[in-house]
C-alpha positions in Angstrom: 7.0 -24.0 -0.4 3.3 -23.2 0.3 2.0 -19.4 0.2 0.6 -18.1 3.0 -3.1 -17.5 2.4 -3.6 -13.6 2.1 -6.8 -11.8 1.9 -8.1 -8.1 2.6 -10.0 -9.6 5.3 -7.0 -12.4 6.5 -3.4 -11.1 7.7 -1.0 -13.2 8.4 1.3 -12.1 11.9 4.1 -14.1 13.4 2.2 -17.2 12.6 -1.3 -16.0 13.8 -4.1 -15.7 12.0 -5.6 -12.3 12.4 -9.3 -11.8 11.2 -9.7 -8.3 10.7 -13.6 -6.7 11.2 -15.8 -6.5 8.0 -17.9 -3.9 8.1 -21.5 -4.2 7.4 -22.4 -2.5 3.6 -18.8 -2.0 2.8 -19.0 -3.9 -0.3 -20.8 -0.3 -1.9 -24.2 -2.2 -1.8 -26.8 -1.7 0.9 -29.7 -3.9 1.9 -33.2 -2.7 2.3 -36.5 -4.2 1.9 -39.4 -3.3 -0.9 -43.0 -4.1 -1.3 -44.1 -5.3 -4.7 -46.7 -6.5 -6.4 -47.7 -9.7 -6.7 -47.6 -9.3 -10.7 -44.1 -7.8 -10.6 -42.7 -10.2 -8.4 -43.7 -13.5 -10.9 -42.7 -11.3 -14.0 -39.0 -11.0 -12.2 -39.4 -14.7 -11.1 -40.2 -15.4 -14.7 -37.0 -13.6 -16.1 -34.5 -14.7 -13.5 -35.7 -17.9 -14.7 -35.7 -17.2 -18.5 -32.3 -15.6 -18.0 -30.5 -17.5 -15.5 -29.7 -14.4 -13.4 -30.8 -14.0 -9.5 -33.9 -12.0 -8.4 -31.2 -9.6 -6.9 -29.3 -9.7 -10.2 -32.2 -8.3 -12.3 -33.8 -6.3 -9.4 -30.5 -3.8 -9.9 -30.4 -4.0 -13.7 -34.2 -2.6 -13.9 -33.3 -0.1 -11.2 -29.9 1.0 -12.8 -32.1 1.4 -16.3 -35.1 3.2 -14.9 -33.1 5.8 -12.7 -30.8 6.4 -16.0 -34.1 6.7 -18.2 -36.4 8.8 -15.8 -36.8 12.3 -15.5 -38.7 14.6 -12.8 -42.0 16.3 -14.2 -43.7 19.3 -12.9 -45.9 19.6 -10.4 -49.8 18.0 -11.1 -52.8 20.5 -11.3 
C-alpha cells in the first residue's frame, strides 16, 4: 500500500490535505540586501565559478570566516 506523503509543512487529516503556514525566515537564515563593490562582486563571481558553489554559498563562508577571525580595536586618535 502507498504511504501517505508526510512533511513538516504537509499533514495528512481524514483524507484532507492540510497546508500548514510557513513562516517567513524560519529556516534560521534571514534575507537582507548589501552593497558591494564592483571588484568584490566579480572576484565572488570568479570563485563561485572556480568552485562550483552559489554566490549565496560563498557570501556566508567569507562572512562565517571573517566574523570568527575579527576582533574590535580601540578607539582611533
Amino acid at each position: 500500500m502507498h504511504q501517505p506523503f508526510l512533511h513538516d509543512e504537509v499533514i495528512n487529516m481524514n483524507n484532507k490535505l492540510v497546508i500548514t503556514k510557513k513562516l517567513r525566515g524560519d529556516d534560521g537564515y534571514r534575507v537582507f540586501s548589501v552593497r558591494i563593490k564592483v571588484d568584490t562582486f566579480d572576484h565572488i563571481n570568479e570563485l563561485a565559478e572556480e568552485t562550483g558553489r552559489t554566490r549565496n554559498e560563498l557570501i556566508g563562508m567569507l562572512l562565517d570566516f571573517a566574523l570568527e577571525h575579527s576582533e574590535v580595536a580601540g578607539e582611533r586618535a
